[in-house]
DRENDO-223360 format. One record per residue (C-alpha): residue number from 1; residue in three letters; z, y, x. Coordinates in steps of 0.001 Angstrom, whole numbers. Layout:
REM DRENDO-223360
{i: NUM, aa: ala, c3: Z, c2: Y, c1: X}
...
//
This chain:
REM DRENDO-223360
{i: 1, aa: unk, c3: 0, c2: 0, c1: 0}
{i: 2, aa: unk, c3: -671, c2: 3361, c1: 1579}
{i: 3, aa: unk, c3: 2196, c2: 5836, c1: 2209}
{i: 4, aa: unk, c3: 1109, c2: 9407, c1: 647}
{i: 5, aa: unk, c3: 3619, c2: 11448, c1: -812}
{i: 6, aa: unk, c3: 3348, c2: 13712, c1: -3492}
{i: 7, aa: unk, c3: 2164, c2: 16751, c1: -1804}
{i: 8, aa: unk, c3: 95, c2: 15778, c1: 933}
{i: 9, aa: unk, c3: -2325, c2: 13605, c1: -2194}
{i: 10, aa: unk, c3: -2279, c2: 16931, c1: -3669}
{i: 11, aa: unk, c3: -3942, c2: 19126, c1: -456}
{i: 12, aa: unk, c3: -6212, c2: 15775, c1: 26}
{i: 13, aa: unk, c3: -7941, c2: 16771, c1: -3298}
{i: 14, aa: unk, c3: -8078, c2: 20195, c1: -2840}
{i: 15, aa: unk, c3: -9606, c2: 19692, c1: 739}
{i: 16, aa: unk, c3: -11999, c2: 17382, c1: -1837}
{i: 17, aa: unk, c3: -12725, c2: 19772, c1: -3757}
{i: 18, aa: unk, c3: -13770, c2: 22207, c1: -1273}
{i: 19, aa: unk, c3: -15936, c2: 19807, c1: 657}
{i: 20, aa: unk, c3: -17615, c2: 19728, c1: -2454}
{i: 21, aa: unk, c3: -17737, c2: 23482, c1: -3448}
{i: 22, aa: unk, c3: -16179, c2: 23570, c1: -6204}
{i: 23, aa: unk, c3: -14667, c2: 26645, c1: -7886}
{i: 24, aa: unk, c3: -12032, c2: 28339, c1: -6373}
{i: 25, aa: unk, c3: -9550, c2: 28113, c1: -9152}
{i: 26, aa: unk, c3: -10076, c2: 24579, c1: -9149}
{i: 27, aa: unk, c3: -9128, c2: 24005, c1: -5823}
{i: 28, aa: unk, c3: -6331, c2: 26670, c1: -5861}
{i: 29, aa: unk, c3: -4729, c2: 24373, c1: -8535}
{i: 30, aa: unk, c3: -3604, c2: 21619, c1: -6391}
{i: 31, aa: unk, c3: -2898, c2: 23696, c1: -3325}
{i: 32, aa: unk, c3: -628, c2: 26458, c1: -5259}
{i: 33, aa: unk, c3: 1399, c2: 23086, c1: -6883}
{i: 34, aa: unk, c3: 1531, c2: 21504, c1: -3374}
{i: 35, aa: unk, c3: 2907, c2: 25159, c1: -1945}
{i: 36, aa: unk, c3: 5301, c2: 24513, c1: -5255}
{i: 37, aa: unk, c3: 6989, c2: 21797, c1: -4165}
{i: 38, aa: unk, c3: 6205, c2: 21838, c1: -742}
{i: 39, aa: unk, c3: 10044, c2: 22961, c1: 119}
{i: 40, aa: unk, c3: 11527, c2: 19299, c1: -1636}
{i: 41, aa: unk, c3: 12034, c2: 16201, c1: 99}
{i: 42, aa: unk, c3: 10656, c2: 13236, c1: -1132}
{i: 43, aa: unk, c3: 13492, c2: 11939, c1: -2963}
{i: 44, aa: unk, c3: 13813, c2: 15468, c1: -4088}
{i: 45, aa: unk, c3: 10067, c2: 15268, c1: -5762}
{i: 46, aa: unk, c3: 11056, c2: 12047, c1: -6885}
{i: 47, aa: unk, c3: 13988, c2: 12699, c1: -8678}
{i: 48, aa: unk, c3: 12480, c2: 15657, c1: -10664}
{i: 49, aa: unk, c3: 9086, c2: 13888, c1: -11459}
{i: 50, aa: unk, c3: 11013, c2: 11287, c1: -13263}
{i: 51, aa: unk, c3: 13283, c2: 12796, c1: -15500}
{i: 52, aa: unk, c3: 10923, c2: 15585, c1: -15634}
{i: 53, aa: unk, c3: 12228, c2: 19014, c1: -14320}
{i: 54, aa: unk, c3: 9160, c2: 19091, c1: -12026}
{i: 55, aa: unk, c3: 6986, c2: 20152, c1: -14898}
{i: 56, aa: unk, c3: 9039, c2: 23523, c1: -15555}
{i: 57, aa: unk, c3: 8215, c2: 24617, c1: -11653}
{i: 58, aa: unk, c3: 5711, c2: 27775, c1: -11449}
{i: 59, aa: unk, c3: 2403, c2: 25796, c1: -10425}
{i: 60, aa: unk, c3: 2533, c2: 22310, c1: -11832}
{i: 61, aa: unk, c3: 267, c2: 21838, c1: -15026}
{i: 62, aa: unk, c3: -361, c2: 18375, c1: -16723}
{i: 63, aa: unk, c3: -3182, c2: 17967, c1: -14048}
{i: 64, aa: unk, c3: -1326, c2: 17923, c1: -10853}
{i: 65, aa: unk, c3: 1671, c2: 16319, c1: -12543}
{i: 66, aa: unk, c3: -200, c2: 13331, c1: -13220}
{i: 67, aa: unk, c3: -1142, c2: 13510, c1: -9348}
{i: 68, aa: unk, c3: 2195, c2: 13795, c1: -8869}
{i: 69, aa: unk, c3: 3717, c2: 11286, c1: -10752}
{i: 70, aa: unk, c3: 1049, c2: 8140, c1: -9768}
{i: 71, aa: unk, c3: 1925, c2: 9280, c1: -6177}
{i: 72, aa: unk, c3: 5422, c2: 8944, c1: -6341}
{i: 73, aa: unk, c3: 5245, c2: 5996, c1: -8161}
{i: 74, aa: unk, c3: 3328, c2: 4671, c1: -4664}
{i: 75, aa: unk, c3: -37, c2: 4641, c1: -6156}
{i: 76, aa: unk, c3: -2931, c2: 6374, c1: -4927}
{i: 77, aa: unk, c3: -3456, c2: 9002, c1: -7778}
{i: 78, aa: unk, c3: -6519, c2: 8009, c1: -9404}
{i: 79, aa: unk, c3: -8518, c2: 11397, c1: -9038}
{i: 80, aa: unk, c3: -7554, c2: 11352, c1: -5594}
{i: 81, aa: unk, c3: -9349, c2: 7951, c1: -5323}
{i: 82, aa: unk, c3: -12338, c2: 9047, c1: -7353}
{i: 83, aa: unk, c3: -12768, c2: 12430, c1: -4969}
{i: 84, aa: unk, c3: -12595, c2: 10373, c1: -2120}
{i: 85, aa: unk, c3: -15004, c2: 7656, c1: -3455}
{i: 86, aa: unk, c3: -17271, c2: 11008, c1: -3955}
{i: 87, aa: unk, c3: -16809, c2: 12326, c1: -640}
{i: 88, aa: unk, c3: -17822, c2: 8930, c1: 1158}
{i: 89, aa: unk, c3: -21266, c2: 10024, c1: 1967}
{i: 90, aa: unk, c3: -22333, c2: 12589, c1: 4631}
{i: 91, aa: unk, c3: -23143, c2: 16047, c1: 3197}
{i: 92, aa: unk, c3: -26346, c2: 15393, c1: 4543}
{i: 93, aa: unk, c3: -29260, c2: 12979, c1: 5048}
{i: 94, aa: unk, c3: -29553, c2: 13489, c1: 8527}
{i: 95, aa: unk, c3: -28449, c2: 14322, c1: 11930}
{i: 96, aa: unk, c3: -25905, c2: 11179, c1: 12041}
{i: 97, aa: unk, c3: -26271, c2: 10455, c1: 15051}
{i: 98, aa: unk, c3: -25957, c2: 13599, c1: 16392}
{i: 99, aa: unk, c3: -22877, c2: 14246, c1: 13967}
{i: 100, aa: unk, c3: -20972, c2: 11377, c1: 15979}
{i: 101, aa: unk, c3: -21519, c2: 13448, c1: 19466}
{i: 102, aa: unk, c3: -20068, c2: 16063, c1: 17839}
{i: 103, aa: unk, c3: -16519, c2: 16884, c1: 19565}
{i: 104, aa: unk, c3: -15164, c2: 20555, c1: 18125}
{i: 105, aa: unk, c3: -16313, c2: 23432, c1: 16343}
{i: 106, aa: unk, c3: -16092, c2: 26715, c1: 17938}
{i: 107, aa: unk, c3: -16126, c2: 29480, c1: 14730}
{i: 108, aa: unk, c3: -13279, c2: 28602, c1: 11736}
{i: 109, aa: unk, c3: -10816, c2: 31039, c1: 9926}
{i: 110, aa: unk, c3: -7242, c2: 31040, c1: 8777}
{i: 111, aa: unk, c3: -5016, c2: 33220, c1: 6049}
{i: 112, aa: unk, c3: -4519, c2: 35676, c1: 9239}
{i: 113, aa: unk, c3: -7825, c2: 36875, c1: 8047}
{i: 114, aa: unk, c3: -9737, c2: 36193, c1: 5303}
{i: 115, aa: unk, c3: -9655, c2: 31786, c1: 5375}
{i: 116, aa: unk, c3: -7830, c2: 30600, c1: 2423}
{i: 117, aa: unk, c3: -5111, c2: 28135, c1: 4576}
{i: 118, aa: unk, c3: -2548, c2: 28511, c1: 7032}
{i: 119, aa: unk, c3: -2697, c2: 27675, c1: 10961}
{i: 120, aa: unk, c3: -1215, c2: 25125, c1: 10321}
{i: 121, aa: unk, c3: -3736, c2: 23364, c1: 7940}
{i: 122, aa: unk, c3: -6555, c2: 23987, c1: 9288}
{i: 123, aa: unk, c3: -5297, c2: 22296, c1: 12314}
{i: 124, aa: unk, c3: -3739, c2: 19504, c1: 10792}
{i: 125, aa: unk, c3: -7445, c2: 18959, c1: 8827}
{i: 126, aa: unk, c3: -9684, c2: 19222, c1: 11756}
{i: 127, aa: unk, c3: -7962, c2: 16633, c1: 14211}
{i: 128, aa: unk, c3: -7868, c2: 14231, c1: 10773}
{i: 129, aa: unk, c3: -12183, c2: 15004, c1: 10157}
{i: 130, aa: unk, c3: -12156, c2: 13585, c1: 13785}
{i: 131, aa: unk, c3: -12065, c2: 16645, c1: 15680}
{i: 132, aa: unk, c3: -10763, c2: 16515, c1: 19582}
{i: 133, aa: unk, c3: -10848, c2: 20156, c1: 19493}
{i: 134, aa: unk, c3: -10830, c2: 23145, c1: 16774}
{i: 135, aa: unk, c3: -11624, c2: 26715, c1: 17814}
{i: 136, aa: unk, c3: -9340, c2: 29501, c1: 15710}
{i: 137, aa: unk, c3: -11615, c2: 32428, c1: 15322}
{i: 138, aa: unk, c3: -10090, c2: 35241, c1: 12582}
{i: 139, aa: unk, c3: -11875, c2: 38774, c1: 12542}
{i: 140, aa: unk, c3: -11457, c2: 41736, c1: 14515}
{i: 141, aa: unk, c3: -10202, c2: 44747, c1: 13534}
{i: 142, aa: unk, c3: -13290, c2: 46784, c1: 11925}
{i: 143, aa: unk, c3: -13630, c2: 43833, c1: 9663}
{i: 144, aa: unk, c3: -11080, c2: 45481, c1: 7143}
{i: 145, aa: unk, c3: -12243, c2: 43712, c1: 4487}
{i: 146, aa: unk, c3: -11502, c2: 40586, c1: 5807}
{i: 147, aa: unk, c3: -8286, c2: 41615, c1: 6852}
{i: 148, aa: unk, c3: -8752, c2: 41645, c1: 10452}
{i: 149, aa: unk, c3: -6813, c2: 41250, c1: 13137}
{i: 150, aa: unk, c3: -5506, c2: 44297, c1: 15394}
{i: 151, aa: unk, c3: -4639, c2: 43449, c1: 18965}
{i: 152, aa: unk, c3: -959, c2: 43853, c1: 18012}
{i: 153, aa: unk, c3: -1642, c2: 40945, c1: 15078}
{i: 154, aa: unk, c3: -3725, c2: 39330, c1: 17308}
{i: 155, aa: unk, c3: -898, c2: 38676, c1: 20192}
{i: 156, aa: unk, c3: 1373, c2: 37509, c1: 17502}
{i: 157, aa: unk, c3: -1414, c2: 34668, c1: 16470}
{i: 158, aa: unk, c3: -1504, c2: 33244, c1: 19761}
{i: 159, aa: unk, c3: 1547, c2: 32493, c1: 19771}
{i: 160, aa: unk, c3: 1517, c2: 30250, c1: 16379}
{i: 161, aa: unk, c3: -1792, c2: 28740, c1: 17762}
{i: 162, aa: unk, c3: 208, c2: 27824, c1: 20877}
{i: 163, aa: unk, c3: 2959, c2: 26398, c1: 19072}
{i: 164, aa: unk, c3: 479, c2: 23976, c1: 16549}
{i: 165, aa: unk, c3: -1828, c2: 23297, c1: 19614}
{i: 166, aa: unk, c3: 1601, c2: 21793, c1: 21628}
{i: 167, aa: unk, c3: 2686, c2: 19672, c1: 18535}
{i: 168, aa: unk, c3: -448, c2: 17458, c1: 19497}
{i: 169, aa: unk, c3: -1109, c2: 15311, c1: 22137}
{i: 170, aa: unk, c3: -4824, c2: 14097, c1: 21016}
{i: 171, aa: unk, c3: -6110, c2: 17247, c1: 19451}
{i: 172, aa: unk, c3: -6117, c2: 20802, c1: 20839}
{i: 173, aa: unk, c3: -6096, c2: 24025, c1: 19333}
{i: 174, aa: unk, c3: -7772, c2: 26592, c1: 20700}
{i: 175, aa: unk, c3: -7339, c2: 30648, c1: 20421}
{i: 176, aa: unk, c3: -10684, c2: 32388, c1: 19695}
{i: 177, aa: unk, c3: -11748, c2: 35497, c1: 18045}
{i: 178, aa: unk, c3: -15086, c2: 36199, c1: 15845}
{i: 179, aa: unk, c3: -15620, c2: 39795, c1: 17086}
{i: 180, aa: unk, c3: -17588, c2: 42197, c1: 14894}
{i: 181, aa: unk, c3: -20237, c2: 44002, c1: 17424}
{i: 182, aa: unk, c3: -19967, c2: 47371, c1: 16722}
{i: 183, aa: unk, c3: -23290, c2: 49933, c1: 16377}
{i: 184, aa: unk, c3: -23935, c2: 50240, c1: 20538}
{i: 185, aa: unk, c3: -23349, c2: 46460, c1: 20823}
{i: 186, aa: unk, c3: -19679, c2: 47097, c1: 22029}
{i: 187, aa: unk, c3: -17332, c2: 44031, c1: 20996}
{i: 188, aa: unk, c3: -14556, c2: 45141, c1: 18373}
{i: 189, aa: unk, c3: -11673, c2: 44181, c1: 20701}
{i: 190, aa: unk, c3: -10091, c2: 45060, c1: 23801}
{i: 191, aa: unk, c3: -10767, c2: 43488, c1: 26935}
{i: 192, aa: unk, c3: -7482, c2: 42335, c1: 27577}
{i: 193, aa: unk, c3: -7044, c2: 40629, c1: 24146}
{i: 194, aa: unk, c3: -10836, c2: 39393, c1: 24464}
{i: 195, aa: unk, c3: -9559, c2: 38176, c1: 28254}
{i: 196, aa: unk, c3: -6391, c2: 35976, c1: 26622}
{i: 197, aa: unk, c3: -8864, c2: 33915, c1: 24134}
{i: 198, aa: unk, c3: -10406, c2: 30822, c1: 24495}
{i: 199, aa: unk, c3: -13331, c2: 31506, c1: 22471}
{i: 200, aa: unk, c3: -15267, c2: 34691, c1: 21882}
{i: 201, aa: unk, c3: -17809, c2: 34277, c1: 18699}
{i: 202, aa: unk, c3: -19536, c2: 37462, c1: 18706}
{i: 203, aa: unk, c3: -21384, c2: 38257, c1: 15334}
{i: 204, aa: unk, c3: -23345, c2: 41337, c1: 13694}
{i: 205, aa: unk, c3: -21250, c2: 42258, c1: 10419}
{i: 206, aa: unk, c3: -22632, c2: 45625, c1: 9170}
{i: 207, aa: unk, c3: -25521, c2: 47814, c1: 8738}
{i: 208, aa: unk, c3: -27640, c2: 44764, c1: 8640}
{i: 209, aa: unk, c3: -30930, c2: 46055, c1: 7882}
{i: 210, aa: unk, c3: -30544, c2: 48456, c1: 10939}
{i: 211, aa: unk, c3: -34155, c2: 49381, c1: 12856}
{i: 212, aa: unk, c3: -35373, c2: 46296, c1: 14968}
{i: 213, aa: unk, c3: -35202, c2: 47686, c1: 17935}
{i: 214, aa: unk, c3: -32424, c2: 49435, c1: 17347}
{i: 215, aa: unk, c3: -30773, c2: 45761, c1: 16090}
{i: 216, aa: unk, c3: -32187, c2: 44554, c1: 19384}
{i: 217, aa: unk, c3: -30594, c2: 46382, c1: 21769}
{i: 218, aa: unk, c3: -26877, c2: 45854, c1: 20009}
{i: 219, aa: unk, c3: -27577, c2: 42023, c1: 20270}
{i: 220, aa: unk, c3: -28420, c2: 41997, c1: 23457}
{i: 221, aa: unk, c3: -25485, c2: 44400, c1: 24620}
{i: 222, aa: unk, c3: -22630, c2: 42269, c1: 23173}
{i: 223, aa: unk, c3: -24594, c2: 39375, c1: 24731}
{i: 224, aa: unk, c3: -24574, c2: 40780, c1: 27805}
{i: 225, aa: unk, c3: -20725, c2: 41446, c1: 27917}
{i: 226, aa: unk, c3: -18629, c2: 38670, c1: 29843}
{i: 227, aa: unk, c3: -16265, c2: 37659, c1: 27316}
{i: 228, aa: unk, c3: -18781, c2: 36726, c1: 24985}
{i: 229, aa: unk, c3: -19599, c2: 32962, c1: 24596}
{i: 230, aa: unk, c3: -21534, c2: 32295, c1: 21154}
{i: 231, aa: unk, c3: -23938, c2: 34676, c1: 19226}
{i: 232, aa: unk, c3: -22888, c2: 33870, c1: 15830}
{i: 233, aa: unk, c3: -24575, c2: 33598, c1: 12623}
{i: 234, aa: unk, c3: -27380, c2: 35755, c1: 14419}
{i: 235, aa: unk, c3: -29691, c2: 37151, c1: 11394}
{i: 236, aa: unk, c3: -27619, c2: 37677, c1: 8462}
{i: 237, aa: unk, c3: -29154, c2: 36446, c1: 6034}
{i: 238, aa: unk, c3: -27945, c2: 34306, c1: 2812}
{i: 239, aa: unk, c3: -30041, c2: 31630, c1: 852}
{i: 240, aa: unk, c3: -27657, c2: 30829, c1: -1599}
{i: 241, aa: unk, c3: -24190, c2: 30875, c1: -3330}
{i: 242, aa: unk, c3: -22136, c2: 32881, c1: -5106}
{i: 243, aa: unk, c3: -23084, c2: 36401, c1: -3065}
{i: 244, aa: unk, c3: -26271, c2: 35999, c1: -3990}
{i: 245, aa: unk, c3: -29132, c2: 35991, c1: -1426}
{i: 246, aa: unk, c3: -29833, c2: 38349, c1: 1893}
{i: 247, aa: unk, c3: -32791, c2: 38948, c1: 4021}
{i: 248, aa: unk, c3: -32154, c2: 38354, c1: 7135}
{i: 249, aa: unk, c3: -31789, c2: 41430, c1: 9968}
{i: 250, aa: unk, c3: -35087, c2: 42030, c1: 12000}
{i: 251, aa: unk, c3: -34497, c2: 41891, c1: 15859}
{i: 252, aa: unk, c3: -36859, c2: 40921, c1: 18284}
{i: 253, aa: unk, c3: -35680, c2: 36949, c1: 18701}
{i: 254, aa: unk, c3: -37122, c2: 36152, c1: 22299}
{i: 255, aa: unk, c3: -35624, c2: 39463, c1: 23562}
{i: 256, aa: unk, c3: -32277, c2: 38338, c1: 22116}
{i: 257, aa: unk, c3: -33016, c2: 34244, c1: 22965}
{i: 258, aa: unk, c3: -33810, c2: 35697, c1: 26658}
{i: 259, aa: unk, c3: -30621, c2: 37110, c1: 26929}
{i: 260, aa: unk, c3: -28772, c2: 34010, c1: 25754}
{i: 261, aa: unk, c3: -30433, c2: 31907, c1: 28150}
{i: 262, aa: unk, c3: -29615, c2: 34462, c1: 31134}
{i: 263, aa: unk, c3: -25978, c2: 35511, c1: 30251}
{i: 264, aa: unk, c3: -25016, c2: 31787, c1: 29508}
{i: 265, aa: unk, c3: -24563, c2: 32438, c1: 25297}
{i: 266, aa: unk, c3: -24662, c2: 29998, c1: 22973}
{i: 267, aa: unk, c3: -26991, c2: 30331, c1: 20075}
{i: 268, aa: unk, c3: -24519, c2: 29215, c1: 16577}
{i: 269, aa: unk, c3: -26051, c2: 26863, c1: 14499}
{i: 270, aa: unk, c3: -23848, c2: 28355, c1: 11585}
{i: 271, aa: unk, c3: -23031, c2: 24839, c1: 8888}
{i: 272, aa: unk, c3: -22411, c2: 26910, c1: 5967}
{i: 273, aa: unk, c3: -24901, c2: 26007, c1: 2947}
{i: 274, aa: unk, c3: -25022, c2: 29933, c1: 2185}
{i: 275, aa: unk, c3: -26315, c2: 31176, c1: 5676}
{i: 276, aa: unk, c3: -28577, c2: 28145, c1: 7490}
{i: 277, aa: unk, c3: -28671, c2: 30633, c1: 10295}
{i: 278, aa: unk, c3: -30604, c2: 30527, c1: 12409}
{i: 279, aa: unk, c3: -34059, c2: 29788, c1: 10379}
{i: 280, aa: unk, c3: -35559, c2: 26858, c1: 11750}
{i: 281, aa: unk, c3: -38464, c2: 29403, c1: 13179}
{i: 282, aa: unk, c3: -35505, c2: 30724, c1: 15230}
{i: 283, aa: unk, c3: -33899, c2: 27677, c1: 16312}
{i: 284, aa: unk, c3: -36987, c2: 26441, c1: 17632}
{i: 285, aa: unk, c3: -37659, c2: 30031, c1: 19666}
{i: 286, aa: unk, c3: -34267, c2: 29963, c1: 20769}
{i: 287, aa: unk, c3: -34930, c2: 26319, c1: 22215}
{i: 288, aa: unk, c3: -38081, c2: 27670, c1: 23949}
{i: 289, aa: unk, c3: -36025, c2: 30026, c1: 25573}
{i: 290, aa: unk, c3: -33352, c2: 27276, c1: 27229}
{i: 291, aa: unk, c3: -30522, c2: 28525, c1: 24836}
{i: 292, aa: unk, c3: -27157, c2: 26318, c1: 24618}
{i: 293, aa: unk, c3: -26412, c2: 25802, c1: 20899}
{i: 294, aa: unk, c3: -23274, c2: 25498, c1: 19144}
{i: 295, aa: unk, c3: -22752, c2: 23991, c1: 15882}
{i: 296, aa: unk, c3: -20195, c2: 25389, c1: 14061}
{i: 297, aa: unk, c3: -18406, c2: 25311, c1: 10649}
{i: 298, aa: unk, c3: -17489, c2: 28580, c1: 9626}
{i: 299, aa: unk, c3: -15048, c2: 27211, c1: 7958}
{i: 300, aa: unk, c3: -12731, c2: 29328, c1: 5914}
{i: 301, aa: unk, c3: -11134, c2: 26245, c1: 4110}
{i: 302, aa: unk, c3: -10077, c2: 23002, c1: 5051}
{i: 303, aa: unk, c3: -12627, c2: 21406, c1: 3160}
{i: 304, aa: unk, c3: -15499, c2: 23513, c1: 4664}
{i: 305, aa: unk, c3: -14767, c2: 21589, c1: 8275}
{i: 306, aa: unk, c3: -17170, c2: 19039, c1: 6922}
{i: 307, aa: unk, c3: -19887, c2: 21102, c1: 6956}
{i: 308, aa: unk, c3: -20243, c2: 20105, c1: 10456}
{i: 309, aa: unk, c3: -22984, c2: 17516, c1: 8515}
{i: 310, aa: unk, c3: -25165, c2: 20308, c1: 7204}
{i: 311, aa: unk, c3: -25588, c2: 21973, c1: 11208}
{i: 312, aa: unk, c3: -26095, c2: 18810, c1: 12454}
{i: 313, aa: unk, c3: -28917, c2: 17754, c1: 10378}
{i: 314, aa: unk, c3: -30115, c2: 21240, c1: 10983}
{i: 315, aa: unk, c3: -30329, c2: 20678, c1: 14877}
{i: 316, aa: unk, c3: -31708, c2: 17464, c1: 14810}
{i: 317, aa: unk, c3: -34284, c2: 17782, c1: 12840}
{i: 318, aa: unk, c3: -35151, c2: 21036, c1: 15180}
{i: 319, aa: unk, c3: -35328, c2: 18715, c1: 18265}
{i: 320, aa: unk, c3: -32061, c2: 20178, c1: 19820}
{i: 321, aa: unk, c3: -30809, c2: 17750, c1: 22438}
{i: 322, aa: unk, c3: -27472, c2: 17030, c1: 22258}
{i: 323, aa: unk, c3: -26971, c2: 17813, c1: 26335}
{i: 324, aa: unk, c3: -27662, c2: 21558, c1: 24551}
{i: 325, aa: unk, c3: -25027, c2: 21438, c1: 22373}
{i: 326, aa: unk, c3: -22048, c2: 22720, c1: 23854}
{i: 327, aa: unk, c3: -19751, c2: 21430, c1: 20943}
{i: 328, aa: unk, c3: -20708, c2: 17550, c1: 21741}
{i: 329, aa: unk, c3: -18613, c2: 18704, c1: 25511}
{i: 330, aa: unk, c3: -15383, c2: 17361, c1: 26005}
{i: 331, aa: unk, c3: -12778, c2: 20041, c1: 25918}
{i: 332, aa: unk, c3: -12594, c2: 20302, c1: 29843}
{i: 333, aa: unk, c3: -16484, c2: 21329, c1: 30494}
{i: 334, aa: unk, c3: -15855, c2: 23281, c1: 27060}
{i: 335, aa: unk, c3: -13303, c2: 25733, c1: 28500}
{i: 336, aa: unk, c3: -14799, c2: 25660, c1: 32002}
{i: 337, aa: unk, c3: -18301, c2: 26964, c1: 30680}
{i: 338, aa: unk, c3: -16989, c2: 29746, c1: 28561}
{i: 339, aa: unk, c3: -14385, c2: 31116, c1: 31023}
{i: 340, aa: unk, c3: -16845, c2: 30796, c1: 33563}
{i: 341, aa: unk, c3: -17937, c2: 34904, c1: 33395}
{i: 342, aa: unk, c3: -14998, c2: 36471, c1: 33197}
//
């Protein structure tokens, strides 16, 4: 029989759910009632599921008291079995075997900024997806609308990343940073905080449909800076979901791809459904060029860290050999590479 208590079956279906994309206020269901009861023991949860008290907590509806109940009864609850049953397959047709190479994911965000889970979780879900190695990369400051993170917020963080990243022993936890370029290609962060991280993401966040060459030159200047490592999410654009669609940004792509390939950037192959950025026009360009590639999630969920499917179907069906990819390195070469320029 398999030992899940109460509250970890009911973040297993929400982390369902959002591998699925469902609606928000269906996954915030199970995760507020888990954050309900989250501060009982077992026995505690026990006690109050059977003569019933647990019902009158802020959080628990008949849905996620069922969960509750089969679970402490010792039973797998049965939607939790039917979500899983659902979530069996891939995301994607292919790219398997380049899925299996993969190692970590260098772009993912937390409740620091504007993710939806703590640290904490998303740690805890990317070493059990298989993960050796899950990059922490909340916003920058200019990024106000994604609450982003001053330096003085910024310190704090790495702390709590250094604290999760010690409670493992076969998973790390890395410190990282998805840095808004600003206008003149400057990276929205100071040096010394951009020095500290792990992992600099550096991505275009505003004034989108800016002149080409104008767009140009600000790539290539945050390329061009040392502490950057990956060129995120590089045109823009959206092709579906619930913000609707987005051209993407015109730049001139070899100019940029050249500069990837000299300053030692990887190129993102960004998982999320809503951005397939690069185009596939790109990818192949940016493979031309001798780019690195990293395939990333983008995660802002637990349940988005499976998108890792979608990018690499993406990249192998683009031809992108897996020696490219700098997410199929062990951690090691990982860190060595993108501390190399600073």
């Amino acid at each position: 029989m398999e030992d899940l208590d109460a509250v970890d079956a009911l973040k297993e279906i929400a982390f369902w759910l959002e591998r699925a994309q469902a609606k928000s206020y269906r996954v915030e269901a199970f995760r507020k009632a888990a954050a309900a009861i989250g501060h009982l023991s077992p026995d505690e949860i026990a006690a109050q599921t059977r003569d019933g008290r647990i019902k009158r907590i802020k959080g628990i509806g008949d849905r996620t008291y069922g969960v509750i109940s089969q679970a402490v009864d010792g039973q797998v609850p049965d939607y939790l079995a039917e979500l899983r049953e659902e979530g069996a397959a891939p995301l994607a047709t292919g790219g398997t075997e380049l899925r299996a190479q993969l190692r970590g994911d260098l772009h993912s965000h937390s409740d620091w900024s504007d993710g939806g889970s703590s640290i904490e979780e998303m740690a805890r879900a990317a070493r059990w997806r298989g993960r050796e190695y899950q990059v922490l990369t909340d916003h920058s400051p200019r990024l106000t609308i994604a609450n982003g993170l001053s330096a003085e917020r910024l310190t704090e963080q790495l702390d709590v990343v250094a604290e999760v990243d010690g409670a493992y022993d076969d998973f790390r936890l890395l410190s990282g940073i998805e840095v808004d370029i600003h206008d003149d290609g400057s990276l929205d962060q100071t040096d010394e905080m951009l020095e500290r991280l792990d992992v600099v993401v550096a991505s275009v966040h505003s004034k989108l449909r800016m002149d080409a060459q104008a767009m140009t030159r600000r790539m290539m200047t945050a390329v061009a800076d040392p502490h950057t490592n990956v060129l995120g999410h590089c045109t823009g654009r959206l092709v579906q979901g619930g913000r609707g669609q987005r051209p993407q940004s015109q730049f001139n792509a070899k100019a940029v791809f050249a500069a990837c390939a000299e300053f030692d950037v990887a190129v993102e192959i960004n998982s999320r459904p809503e951005r397939q950025d690069p185009p596939d026009e790109l990818i192949a360009l940016a493979l031309d060029a001798g780019c690195l590639f990293a395939i990333d999630t983008d995660a802002h969920a637990p349940g988005q860290l499976d998108f890792l499917d979608l990018g690499a179907a993406r990249a192998e069906a683009g031809g992108v050999p897996a020696d490219r990819i700098v997410t199929t390195w062990p951690v090691d070469r990982l860190l060595e590479w993108s501390h190399a320029k600073r």
